[in-house]
C-alpha positions in Angstrom: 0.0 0.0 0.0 3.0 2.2 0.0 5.1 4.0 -3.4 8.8 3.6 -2.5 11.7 3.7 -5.6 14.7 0.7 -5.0 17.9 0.9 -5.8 19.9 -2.1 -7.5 23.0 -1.5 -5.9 25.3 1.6 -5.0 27.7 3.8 -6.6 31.4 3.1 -4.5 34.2 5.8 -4.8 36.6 2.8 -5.0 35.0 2.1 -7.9 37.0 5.7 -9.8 33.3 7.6 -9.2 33.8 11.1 -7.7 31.6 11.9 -4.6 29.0 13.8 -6.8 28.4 11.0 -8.8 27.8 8.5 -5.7 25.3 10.4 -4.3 23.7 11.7 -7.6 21.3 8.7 -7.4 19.8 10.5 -3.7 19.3 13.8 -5.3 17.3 11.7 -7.7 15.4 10.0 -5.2 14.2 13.0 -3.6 13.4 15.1 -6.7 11.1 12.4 -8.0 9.5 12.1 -4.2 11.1 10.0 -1.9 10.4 11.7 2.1 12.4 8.8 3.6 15.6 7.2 2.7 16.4 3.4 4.0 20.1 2.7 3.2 21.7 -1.0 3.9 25.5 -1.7 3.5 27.5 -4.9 4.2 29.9 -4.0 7.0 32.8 -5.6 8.8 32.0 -6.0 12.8 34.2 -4.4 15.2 33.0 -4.7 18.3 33.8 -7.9 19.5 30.6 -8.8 20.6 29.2 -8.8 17.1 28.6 -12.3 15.3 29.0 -12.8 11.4 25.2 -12.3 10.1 23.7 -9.9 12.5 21.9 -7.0 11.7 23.5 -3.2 13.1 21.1 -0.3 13.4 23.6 2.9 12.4 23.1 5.4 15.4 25.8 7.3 14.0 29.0 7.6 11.7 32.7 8.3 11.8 33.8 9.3 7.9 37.4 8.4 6.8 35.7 8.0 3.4 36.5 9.8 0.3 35.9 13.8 0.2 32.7 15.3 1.3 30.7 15.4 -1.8 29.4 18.8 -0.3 32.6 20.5 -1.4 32.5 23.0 -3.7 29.7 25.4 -5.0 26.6 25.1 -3.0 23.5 24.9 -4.2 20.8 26.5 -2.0 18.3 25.1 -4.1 19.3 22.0 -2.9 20.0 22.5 0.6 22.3 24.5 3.1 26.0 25.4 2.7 26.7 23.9 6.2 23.8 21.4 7.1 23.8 20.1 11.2 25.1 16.3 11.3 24.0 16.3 14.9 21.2 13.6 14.5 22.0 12.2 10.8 20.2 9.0 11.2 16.7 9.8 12.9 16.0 8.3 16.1 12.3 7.9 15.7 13.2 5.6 13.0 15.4 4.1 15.1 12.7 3.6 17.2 10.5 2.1 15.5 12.8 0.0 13.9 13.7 -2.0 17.4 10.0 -1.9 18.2 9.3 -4.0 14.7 12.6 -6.2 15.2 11.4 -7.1 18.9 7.6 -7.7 17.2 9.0 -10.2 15.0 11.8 -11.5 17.8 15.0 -10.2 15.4 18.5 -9.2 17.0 18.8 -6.0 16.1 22.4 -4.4 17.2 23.3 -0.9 17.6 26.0 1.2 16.9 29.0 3.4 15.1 29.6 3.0 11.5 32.9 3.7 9.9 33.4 4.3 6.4 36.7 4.0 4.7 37.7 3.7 1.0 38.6 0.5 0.4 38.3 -1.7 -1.7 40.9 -3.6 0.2 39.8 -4.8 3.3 41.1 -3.3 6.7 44.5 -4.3 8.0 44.3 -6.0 11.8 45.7 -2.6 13.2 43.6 -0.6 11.1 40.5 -2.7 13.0 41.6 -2.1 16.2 42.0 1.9 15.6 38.7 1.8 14.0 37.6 -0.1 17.2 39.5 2.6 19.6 37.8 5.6 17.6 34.7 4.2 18.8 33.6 2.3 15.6 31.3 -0.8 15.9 31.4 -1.5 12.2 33.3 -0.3 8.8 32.7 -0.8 5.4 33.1 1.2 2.3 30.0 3.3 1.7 26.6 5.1 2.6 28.3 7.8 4.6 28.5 10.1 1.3 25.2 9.2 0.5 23.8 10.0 4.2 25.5 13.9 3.8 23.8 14.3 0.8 20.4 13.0 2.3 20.6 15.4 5.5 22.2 18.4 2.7 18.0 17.9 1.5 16.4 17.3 4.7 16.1 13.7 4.0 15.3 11.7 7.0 17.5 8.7 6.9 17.5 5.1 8.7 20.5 2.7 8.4 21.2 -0.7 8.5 24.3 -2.7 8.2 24.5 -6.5 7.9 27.6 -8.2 9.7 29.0 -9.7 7.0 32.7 -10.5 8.5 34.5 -10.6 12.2 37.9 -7.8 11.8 38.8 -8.2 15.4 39.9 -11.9 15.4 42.6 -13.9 16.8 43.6 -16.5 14.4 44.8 -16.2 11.0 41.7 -16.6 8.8 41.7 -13.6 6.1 38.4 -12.4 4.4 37.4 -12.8 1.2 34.4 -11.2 -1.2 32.5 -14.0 -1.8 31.8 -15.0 2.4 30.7 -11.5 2.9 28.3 -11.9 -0.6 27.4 -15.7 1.1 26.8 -13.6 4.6 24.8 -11.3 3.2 22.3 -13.4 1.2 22.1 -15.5 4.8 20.8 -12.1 6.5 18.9 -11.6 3.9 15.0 -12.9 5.4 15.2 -11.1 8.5 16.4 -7.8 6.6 13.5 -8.4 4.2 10.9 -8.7 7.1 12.0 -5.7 9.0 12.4 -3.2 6.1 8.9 -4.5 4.7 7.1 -4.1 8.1 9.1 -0.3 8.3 8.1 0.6 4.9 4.1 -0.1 5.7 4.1 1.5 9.0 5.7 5.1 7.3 
C-alpha cells in the first residue's frame, strides 16, 4: 500500500566515481519524491561482541571515506551550505525499527559505522583503531550518500548486515565471496523488517 523507488546497488568511490556521482542517485530520489531514505550496507563487525550475520542499526557515523561530496559550490536550491550532522540518522526511526525487530523476535544491534575507501579490506591494526575511535562496524560506503540525504532534509534510517568478524585472533583472512554468502544469509530477517518499516511510514 505504499510507493517507494529501490535501488539495484550503490555507486562506490573505490569504484573511480567522484563523490557527486555517488550520491547523484539520492538527489534523484528526492526530486522524484522519496520523504524517507532506508540505506543497507554490508559491513565488517568491530565490536567484538558482534557475530557474522547480524543486523546493526547505524546510530551514527565516523567518515574516513572519500571527500565530502558537499565540497564546492553550494547549491541552495538543494539545501544549506553547512547542514547540522548532529542527528544524521533519525532516532524515531530508530525507534520504531527496534519496536518491529522485537515484534517479529529479530536481534537487532546498535551502533557506530565507519566508512573508509577500500576496496581492500582493513588491515588487523587498522580494525583495532577503528575499534578505539569508537567504531562498531566499517565498510566502504553510505556515509556520502547519508551527507547528501541530511544536505536535503532527508530523514535517513540505516542498517548494516555483519558480514565478516575484523577483530579476530587467528589467522583466517576475508574474502568477497563470504561476505556476498553472509549477506544473502541475513537476507529474510532484513526483508521482514524493512517490509514491516516501509508499511508502518
Amino acid at each position: 500500500g505504499k510507493k517507494f523507488v529501490a535501488m539495484a546497488g550503490r555507486f562506490h568511490y573505490n569504484g573511480g566515481y567522484t563523490s557527486e556521482q555517488t550520491t547523484f542517485p539520492i538527489r534523484v530520489l528526492k526530486f522524484l519524491g522519496i520523504d524517507t531514505l532506508l540505506v543497507s550496507n554490508a559491513a565488517g563487525g568491530v565490536n567484538p561482541s558482534f557475530k557474522v550475520g547480524e543486523l546493526m542499526i547505524i546510530t551514527d557515523h565516523i567518515s574516513q571515506l572519500a571527500p565530502n561530496p558537499l565540497i564546492g559550490k553550494n547549491y541552495k536550491e538543494l539545501g544549506p551550505r553547512f547542514p547540522d550532522m548532529s542527528e544524521p540518522y533519525k532516532k524515531y526511526l530508530i525507534k520504531k525499527m527496534k519496536t518491529i525487530a522485537a515484534e517479529k523476535n529479530i536481534n537487532v544491534r546498535e551502533g557506530v559505522y565507519v566508512a573508509v575507501t577500500g576496496p581492500t579490506f582493513e588491515t588487523r591494526a587498522e580494525y583495532k583503531m577503528i575499534l578505539t575511535l569508537g567504531g562498531d562496524a566499517v565498510g566502504m560506503s553510505t556515509v556520502q550518500e547519508v551527507i547528501t540525504a541530511v544536505h536535503m532534509w532527508l530523514p535517513v534510517l540505516a542498517i548494516s548486515v555483519i558480514t565478516d568478524v575484523g577483530i579476530r585472533e587467528d589467522e583466517n583472512v576475508i574474502t568477497h565471496e563470504e561476505v556476498l554468502q553472509a549477506a544473502k544469509e541475513a537476507e529474510p530477517n532484513f526483508k521482514a523488517l524493512i517490509c514491516e518499516l516501509i508499511a508502518q511510514l
